[in-house]
Backbone bond lengths (Angstrom), bond angles and torsions (degrees), N, CA, C in turn:
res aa  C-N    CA-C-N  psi(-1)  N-CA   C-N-CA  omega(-1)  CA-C   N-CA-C  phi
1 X - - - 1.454 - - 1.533 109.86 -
2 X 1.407 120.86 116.93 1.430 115.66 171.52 1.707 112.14 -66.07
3 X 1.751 83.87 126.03 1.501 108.46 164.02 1.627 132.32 -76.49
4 X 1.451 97.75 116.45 1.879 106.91 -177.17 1.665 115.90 -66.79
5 X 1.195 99.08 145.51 1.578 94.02 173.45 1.851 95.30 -140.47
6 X 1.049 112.65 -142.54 1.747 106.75 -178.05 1.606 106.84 138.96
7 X 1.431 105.33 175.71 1.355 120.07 -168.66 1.826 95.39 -137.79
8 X 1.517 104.24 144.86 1.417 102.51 178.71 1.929 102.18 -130.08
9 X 1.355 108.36 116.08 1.707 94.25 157.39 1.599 96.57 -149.05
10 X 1.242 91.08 -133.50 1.667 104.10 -167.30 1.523 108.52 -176.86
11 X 0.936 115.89 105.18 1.881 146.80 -21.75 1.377 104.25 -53.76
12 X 1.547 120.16 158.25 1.198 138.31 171.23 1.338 140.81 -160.00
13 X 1.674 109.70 12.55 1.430 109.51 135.75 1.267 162.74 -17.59
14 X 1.743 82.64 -50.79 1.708 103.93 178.11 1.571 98.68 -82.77
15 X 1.617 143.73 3.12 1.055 125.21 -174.57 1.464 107.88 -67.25
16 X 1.518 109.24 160.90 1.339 123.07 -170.02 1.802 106.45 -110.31
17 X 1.207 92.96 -24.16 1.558 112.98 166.96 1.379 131.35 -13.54
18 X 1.922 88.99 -70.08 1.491 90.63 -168.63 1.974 120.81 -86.73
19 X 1.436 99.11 -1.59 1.537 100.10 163.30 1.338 117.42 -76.61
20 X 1.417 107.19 -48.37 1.177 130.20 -179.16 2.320 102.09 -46.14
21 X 1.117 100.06 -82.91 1.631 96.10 170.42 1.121 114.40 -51.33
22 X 1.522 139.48 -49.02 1.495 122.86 -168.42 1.517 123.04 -82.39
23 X 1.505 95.17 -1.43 1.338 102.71 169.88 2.033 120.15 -71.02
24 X 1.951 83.63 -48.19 1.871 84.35 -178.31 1.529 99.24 -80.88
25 X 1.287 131.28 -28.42 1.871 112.00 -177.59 1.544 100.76 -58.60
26 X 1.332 118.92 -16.18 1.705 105.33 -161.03 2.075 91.32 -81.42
27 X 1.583 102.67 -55.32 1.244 146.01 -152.76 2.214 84.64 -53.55
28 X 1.227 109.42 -54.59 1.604 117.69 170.39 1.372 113.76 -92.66
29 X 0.939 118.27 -10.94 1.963 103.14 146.92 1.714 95.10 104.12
30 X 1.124 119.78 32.47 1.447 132.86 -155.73 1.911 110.79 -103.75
31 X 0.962 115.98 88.09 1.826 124.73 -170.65 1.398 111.53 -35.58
32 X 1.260 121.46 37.31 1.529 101.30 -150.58 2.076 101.66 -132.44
33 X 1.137 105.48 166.19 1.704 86.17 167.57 1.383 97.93 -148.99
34 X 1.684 117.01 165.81 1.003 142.40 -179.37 1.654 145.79 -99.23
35 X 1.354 121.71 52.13 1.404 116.46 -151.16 1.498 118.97 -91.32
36 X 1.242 116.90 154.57 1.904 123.49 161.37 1.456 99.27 -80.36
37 X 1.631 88.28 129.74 1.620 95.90 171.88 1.679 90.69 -125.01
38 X 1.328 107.77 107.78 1.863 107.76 163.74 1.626 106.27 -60.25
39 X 1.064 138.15 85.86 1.601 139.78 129.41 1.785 128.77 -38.00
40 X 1.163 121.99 88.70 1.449 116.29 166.54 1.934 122.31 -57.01
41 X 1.341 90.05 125.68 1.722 80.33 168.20 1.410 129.18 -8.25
42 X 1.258 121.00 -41.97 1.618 122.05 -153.92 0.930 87.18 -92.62
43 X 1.777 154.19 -33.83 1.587 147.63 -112.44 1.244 80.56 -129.13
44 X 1.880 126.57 -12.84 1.556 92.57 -148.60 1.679 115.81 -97.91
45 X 1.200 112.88 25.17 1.556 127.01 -176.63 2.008 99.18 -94.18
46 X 1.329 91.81 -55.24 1.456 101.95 157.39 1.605 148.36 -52.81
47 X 1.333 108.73 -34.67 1.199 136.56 153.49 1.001 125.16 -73.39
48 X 1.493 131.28 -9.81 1.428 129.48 172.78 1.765 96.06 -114.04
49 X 0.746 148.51 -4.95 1.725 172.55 -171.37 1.796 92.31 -76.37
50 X 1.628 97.07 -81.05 1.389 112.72 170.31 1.444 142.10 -44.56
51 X 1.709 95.78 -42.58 1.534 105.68 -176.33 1.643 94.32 -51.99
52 X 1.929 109.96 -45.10 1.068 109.71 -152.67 1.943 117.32 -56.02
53 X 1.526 92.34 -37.59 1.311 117.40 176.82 1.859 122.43 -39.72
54 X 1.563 82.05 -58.78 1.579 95.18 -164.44 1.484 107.44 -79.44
55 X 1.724 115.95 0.38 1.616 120.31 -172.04 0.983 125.37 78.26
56 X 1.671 114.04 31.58 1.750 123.99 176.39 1.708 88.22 -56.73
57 X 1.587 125.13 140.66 1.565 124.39 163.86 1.644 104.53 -91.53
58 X 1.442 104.79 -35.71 1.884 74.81 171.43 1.651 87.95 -168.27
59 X 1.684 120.99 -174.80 0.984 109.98 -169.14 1.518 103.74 -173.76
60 X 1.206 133.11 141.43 1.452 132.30 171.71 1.392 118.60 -89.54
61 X 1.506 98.60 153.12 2.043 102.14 -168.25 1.519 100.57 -114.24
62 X 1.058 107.33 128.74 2.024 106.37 179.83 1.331 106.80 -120.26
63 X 1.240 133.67 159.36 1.411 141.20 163.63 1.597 114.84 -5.06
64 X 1.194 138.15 117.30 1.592 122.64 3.61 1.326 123.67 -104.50
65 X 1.650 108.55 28.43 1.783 94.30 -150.31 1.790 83.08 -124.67
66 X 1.376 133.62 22.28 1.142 115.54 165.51 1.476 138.20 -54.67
67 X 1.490 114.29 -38.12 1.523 143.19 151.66 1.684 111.93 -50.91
68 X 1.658 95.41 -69.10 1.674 93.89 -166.61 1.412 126.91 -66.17
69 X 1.671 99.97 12.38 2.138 102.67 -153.95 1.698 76.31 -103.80
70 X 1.373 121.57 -23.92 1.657 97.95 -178.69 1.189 151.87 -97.82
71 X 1.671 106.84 23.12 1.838 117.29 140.75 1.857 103.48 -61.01
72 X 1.299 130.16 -40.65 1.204 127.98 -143.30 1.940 102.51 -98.22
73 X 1.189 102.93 14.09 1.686 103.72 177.19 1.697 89.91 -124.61
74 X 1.940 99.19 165.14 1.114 113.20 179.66 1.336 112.15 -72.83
75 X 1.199 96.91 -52.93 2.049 108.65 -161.69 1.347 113.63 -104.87
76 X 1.450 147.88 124.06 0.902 131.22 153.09 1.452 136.42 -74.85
77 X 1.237 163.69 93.48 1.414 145.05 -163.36 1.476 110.21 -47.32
78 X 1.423 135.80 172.89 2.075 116.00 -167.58 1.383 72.98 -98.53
79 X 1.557 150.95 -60.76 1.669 134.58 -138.39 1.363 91.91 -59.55
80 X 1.249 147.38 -41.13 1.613 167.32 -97.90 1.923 92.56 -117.91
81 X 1.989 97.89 -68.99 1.332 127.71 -176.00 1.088 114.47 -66.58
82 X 1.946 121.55 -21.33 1.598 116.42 -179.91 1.489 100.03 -102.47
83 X 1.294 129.15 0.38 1.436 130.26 -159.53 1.837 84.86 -106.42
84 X 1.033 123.14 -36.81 1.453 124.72 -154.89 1.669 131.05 78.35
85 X 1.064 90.03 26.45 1.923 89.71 -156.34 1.476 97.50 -138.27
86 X 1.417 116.26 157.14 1.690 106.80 174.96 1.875 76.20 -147.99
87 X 1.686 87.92 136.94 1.632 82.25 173.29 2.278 102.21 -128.05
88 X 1.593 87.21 -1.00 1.540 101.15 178.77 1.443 111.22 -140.87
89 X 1.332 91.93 135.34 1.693 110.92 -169.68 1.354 87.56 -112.65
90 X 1.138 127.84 160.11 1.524 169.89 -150.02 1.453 135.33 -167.86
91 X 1.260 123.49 68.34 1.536 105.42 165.82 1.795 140.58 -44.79
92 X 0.933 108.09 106.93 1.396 110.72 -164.06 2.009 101.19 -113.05
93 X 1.243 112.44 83.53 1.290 127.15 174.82 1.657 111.66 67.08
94 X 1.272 129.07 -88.34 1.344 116.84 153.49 1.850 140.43 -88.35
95 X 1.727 90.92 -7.37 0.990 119.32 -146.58 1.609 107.97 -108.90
96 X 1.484 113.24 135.64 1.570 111.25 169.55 1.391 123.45 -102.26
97 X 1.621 130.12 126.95 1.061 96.37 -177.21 1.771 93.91 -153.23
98 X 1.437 88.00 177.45 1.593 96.21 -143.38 1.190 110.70 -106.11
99 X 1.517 118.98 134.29 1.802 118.80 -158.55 1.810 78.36 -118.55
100 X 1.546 107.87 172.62 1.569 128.27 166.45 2.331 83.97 -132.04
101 X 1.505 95.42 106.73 1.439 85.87 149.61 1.787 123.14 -131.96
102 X 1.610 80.31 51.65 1.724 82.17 -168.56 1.498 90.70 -96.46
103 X 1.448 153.33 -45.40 1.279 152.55 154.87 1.580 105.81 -23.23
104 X 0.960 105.20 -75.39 1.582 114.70 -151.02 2.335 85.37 -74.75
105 X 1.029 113.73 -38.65 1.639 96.31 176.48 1.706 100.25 -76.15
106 X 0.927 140.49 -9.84 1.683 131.79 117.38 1.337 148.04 6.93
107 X 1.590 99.57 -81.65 0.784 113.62 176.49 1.447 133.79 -99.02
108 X 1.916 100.66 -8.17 1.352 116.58 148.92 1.461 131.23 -54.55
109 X 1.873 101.89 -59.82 1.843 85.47 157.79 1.211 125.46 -33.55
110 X 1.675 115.70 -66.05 1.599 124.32 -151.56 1.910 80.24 -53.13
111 X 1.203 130.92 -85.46 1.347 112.79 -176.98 1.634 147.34 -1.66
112 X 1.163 92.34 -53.26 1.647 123.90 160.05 1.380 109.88 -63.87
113 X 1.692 116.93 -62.00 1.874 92.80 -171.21 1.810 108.97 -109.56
114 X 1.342 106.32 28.66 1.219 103.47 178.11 1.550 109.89 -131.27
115 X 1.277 108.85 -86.18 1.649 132.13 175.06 1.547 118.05 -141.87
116 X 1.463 89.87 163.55 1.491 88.21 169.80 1.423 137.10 -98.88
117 X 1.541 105.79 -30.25 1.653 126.32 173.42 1.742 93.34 -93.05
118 X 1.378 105.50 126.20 1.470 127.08 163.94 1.564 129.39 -127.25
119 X 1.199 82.28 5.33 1.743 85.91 174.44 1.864 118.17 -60.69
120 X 1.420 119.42 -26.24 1.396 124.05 -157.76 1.799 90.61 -103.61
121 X 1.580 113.83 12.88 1.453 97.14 -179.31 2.005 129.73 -88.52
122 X 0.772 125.12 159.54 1.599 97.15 163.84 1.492 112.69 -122.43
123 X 1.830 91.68 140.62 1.900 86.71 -150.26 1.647 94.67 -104.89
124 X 1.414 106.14 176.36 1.693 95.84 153.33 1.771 75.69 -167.57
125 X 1.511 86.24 128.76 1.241 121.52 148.96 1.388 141.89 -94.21
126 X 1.302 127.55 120.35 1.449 150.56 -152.82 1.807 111.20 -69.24
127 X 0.894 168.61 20.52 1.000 158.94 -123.14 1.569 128.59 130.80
128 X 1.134 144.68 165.83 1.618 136.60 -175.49 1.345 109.69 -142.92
129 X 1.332 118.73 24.01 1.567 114.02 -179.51 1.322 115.93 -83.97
130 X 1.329 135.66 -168.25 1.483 150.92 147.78 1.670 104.96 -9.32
131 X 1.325 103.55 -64.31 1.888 111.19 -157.05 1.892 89.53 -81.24
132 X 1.003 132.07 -38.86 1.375 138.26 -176.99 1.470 101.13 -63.60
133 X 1.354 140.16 -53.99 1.196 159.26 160.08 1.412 102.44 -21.89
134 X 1.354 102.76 -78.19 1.978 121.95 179.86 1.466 112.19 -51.50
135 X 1.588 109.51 -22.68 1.323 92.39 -172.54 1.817 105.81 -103.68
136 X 1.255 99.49 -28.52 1.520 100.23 169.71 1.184 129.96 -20.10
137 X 1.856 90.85 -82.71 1.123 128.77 -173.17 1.729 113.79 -65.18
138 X 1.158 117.30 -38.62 1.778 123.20 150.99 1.589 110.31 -41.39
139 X 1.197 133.00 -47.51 1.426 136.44 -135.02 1.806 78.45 -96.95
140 X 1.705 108.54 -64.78 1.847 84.32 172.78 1.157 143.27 -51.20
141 X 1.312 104.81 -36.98 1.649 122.30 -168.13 1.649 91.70 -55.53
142 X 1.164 113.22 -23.15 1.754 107.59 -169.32 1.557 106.22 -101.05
143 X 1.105 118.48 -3.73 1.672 134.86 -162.96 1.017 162.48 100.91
144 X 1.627 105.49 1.56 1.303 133.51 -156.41 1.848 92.20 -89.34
145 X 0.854 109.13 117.62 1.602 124.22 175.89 1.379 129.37 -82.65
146 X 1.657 119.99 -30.79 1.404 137.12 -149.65 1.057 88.13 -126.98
147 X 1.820 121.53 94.05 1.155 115.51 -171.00 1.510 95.14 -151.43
148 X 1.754 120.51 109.32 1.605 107.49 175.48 1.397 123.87 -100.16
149 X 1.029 135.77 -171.80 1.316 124.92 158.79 1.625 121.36 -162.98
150 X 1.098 114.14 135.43 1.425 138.42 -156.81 1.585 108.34 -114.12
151 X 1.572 112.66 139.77 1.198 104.05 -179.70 1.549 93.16 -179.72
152 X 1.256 111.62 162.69 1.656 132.55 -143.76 1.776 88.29 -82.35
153 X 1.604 100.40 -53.57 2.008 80.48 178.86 1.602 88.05 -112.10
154 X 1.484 103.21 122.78 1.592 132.00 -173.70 1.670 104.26 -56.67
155 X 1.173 98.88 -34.29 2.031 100.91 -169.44 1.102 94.63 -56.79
156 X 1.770 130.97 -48.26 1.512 111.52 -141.56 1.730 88.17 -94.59
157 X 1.096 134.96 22.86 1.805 125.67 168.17 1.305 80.78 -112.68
158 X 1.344 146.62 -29.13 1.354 113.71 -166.20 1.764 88.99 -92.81
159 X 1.073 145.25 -53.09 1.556 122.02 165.80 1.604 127.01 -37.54
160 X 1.285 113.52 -25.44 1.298 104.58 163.22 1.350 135.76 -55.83
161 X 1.831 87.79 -48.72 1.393 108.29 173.24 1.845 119.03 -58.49
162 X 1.235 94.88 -43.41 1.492 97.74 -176.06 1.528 125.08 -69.27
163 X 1.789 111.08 -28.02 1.264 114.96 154.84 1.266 130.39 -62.96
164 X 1.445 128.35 -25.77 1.496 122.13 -163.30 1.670 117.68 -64.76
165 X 1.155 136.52 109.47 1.137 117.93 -178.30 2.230 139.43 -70.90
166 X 1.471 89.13 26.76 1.465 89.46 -171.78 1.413 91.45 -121.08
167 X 1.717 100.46 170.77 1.644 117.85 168.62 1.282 99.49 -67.09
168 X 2.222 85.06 141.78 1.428 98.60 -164.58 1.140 88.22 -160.61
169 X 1.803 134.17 148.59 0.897 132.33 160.13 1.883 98.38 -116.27
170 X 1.577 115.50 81.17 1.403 111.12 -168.92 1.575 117.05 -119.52
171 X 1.460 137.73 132.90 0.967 125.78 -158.73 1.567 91.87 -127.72
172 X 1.481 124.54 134.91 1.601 127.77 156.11 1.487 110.30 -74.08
173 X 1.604 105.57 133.00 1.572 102.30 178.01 1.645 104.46 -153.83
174 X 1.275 108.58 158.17 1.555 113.46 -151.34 1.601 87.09 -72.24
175 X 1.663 102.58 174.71 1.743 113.69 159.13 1.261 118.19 -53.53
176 X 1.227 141.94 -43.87 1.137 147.83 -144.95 1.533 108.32 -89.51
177 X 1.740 96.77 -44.65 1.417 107.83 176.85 1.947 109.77 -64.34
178 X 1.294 94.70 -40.74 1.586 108.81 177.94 1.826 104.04 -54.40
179 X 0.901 132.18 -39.98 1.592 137.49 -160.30 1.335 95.69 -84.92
180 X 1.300 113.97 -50.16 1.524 114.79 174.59 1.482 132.37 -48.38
181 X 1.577 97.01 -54.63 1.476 100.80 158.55 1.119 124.39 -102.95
182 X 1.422 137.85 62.59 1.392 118.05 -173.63 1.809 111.65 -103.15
183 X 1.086 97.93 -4.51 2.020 116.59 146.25 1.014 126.09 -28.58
184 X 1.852 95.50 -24.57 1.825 90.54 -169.15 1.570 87.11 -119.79
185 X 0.815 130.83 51.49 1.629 127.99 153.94 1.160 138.44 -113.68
186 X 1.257 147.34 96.38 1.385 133.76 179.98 1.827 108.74 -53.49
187 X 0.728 97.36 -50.96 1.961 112.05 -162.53 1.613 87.73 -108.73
188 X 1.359 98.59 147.62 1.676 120.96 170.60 1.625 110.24 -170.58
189 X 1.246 103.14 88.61 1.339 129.35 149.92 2.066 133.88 -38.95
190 X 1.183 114.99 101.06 1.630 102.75 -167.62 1.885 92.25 -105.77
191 X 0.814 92.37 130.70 1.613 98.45 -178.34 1.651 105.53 -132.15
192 X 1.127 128.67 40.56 1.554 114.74 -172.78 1.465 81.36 -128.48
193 X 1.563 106.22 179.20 1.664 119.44 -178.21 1.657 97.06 -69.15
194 X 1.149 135.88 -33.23 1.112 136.78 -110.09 2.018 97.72 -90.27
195 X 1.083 95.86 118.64 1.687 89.48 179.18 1.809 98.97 130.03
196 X 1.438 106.93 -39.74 1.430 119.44 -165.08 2.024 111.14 -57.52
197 X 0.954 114.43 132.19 1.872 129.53 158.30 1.792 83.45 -8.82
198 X 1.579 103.69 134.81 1.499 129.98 -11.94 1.834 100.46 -83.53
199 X 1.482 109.05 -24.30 1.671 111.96 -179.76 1.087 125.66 -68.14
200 X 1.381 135.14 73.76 1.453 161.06 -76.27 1.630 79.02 -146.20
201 X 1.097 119.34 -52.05 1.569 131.01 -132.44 1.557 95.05 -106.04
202 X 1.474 128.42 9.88 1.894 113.13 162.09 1.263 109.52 -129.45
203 X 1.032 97.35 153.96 1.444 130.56 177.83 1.492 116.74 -122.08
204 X 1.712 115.68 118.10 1.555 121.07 -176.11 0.968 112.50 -52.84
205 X 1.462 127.95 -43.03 1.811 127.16 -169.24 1.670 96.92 -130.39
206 X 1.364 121.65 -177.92 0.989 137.41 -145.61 2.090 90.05 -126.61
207 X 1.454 139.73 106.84 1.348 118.29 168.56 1.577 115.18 -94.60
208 X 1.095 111.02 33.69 1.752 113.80 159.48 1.094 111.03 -14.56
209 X 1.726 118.91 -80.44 1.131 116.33 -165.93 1.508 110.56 -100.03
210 X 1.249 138.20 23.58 1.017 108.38 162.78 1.477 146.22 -61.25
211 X 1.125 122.99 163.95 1.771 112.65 -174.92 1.117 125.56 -93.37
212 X 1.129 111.83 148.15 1.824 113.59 -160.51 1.620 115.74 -64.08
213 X 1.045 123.79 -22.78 1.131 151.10 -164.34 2.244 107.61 -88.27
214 X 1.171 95.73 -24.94 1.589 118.69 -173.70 1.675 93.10 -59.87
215 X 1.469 109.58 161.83 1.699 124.37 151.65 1.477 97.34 -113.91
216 X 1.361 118.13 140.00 1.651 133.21 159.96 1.455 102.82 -98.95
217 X 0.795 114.82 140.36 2.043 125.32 161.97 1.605 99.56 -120.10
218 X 1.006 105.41 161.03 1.380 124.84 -158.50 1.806 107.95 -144.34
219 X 1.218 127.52 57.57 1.807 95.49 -149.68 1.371 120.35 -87.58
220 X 1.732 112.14 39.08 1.479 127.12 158.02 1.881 105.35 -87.44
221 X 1.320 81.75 138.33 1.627 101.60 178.14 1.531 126.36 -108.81
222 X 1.583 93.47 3.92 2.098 97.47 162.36 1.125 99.79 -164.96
223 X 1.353 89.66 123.92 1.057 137.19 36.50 1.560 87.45 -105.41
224 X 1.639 99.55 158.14 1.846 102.94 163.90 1.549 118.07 -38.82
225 X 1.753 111.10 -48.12 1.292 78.10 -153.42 1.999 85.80 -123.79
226 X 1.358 119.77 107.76 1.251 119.18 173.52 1.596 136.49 -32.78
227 X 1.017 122.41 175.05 1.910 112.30 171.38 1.711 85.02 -89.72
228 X 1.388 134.34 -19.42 1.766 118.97 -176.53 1.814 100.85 -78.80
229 X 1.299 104.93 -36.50 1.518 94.06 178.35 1.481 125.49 -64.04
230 X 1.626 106.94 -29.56 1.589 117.27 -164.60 1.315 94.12 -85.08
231 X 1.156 129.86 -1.46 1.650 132.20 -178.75 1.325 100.97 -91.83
232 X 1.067 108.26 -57.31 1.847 117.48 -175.21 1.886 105.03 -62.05
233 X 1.257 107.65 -48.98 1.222 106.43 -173.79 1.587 113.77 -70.18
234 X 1.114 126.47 -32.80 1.405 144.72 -165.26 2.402 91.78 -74.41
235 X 1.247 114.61 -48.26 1.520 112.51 163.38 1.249 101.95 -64.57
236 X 1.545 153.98 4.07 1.291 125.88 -169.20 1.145 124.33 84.81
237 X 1.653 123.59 -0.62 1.949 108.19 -179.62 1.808 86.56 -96.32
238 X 1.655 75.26 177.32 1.864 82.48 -170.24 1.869 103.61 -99.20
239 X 0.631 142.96 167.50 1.587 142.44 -156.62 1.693 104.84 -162.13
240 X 1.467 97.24 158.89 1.606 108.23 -164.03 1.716 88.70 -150.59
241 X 1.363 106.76 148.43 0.946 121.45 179.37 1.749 121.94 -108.42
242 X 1.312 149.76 160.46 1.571 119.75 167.79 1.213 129.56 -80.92
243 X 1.430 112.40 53.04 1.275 87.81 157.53 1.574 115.40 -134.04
244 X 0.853 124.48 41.88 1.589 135.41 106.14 1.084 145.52 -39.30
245 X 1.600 98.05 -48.72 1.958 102.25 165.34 1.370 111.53 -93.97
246 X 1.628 130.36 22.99 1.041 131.72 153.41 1.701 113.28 -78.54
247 X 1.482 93.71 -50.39 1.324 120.46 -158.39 1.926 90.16 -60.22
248 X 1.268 119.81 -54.63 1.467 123.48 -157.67 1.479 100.68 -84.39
249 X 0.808 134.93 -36.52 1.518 146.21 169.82 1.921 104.16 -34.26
250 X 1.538 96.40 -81.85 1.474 105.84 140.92 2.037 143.43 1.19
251 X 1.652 81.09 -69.55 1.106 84.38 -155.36 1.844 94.11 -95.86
252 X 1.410 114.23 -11.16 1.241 116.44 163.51 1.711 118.25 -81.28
253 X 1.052 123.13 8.19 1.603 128.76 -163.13 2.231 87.26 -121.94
254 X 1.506 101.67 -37.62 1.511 97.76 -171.38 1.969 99.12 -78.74
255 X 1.221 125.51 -35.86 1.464 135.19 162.72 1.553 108.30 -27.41
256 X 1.571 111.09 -73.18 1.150 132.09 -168.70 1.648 111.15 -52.72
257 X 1.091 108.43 -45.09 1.474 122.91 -156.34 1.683 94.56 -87.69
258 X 1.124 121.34 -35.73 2.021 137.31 -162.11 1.838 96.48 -97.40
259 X 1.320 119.80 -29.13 1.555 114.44 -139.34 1.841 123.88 55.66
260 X 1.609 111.15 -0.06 1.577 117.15 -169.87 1.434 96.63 -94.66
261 X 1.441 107.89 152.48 1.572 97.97 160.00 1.247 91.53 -121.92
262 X 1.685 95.51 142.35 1.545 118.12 -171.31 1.707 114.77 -107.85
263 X 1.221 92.57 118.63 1.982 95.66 159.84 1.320 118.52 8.77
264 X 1.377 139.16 95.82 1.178 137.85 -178.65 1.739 96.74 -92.85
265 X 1.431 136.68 -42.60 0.959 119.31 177.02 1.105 128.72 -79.30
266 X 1.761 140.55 -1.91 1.161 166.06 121.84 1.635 101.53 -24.49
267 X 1.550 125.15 -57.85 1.361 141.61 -144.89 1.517 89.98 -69.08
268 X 1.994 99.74 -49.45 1.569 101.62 -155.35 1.903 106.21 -88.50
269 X 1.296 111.81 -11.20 1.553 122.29 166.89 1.314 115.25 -50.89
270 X 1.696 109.72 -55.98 1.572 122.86 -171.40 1.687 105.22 -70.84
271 X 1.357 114.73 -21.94 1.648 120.79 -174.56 1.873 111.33 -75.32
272 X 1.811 82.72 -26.64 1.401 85.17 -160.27 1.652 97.65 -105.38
273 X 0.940 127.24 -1.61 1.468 122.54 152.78 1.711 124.84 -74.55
274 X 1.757 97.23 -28.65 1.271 109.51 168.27 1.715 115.50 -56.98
275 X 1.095 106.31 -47.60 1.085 115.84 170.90 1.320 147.09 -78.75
276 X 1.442 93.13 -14.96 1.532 108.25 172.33 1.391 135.42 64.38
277 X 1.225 85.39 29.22 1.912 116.35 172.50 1.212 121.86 -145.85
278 X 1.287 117.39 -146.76 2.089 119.88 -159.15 1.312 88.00 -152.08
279 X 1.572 102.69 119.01 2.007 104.37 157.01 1.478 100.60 -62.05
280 X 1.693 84.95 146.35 1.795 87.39 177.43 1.658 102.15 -95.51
């Protein structure tokens, strides 16, 4: 009997998801299929009730119900439960329960086009939302200590900061202060909308001075290559765009759900034909 898997938000058309998965279950010979189910807020206590019913095996959560889907699962994973967010569901015998692998498929790219040991880096991350959250809190859980974060209204990075529960040496600091010093960063993370299709043309901070020697991440994926990347890249650091941490996010949620691990460079080929460009 082919096994269902799927993605639930609201809107979810534009997901990239379900080519992206039904391409490698077909590609590894895997009985299974992949659908968008648009869920409205109100449905979604119900809709996760059902999936359970009809034998959904697992399923990804996208904008807006990553937060609100987790009274309505059994298990939480703790990176998942300290992050606040579940973006992968899992059936686990009777039970659903809720992974975050949008951090850690994160920090798998940065692995892939940068390094592998990051503990000795000093980061600063751009923004304090959801995806800023996931990646934070990923980046300690693994060890990375020297981690700031900057953002347009200062309270909600310094509440970030103050919630996280691991060792941290992390300070909230305005944009301005961020532009000033951004000399002192190895790693710089942009996690806000800001730059993304169709407003092509801004950039949150200014990389004047950054150092040539730096990595930028970017984790918008259109256009490929941002006005924050062409800044960073244009001084000489090397820069990454997201879709890598699309791609691994993905391909760690299709692992979980299969026990297979699937083609990540296959994963990010089919994304990037979708798209009709080249990760940089």
């Amino acid at each position: 009997m082919k096994k269902l898997y799927g993605v639930i938000g609201d809107p979810i058309a534009h997901s990239l998801s379900p080519a992206m998965q039904n391409k490698e279950l077909k590609e590894l010979g895997i009985d299974a299929y992949y659908h968008p189910f648009r869920i409205e807020g109100k449905d979604l206590k119900t809709a996760v009730e059902g999936m359970k019913v009809i034998g959904v095996e697992g399923f990804n959560v996208t904008i807006p119900h990553k937060t609100a889907i987790i009274p309505f699962l059994d298990k939480i994973d703790p990176l998942a439960k300290a992050i606040g967010a579940v973006n992968t569901v899992v059936r686990e015998g009777d039970h659903f329960v809720g992974y975050n692998t949008d951090g850690v498929g994160f920090v798998e790219s940065l692995r892939e086009d940068w390094k592998k040991d990051l503990n000795g880096e000093r980061v600063l991350i751009i923004g304090a939302g959801g995806a800023a959250k996931a990646i934070y809190y990923t980046l300690l859980s693994i060890g990375v200590k020297r981690v700031d974060i900057c953002n347009r209204t200062l309270y909600k990075a310094e509440e970030l900061i103050a919630a996280q529960p691991y060792e941290a040496d992390s300070k909230a600091i305005p944009l301005d202060v961020a532009e000033t010093n951004i000399d002192k960063y190895s790693l710089v993370i942009q996690t806000t909308s800001i730059g993304m299709a169709p407003e092509i043309d801004k950039s949150p901070i200014s990389l004047r001075g950054i150092r040539p020697s730096a990595f930028v991440s970017d984790i918008i994926y259109n256009p490929d290559q941002t006005l924050f990347l062409n800044q960073a890249a244009q001084k000489g650091a090397k820069t990454q765009n997201g879709l890598g941490m699309l791609v691994y996010q993905g391909a760690l949620a299709f692992e979980k759900w299969t026990n297979v691990k699937p083609d990540v460079t296959r994963m990010k080929r089919t994304l990037t034909n979708i798209l009709g460009g080249s990760p940089c």
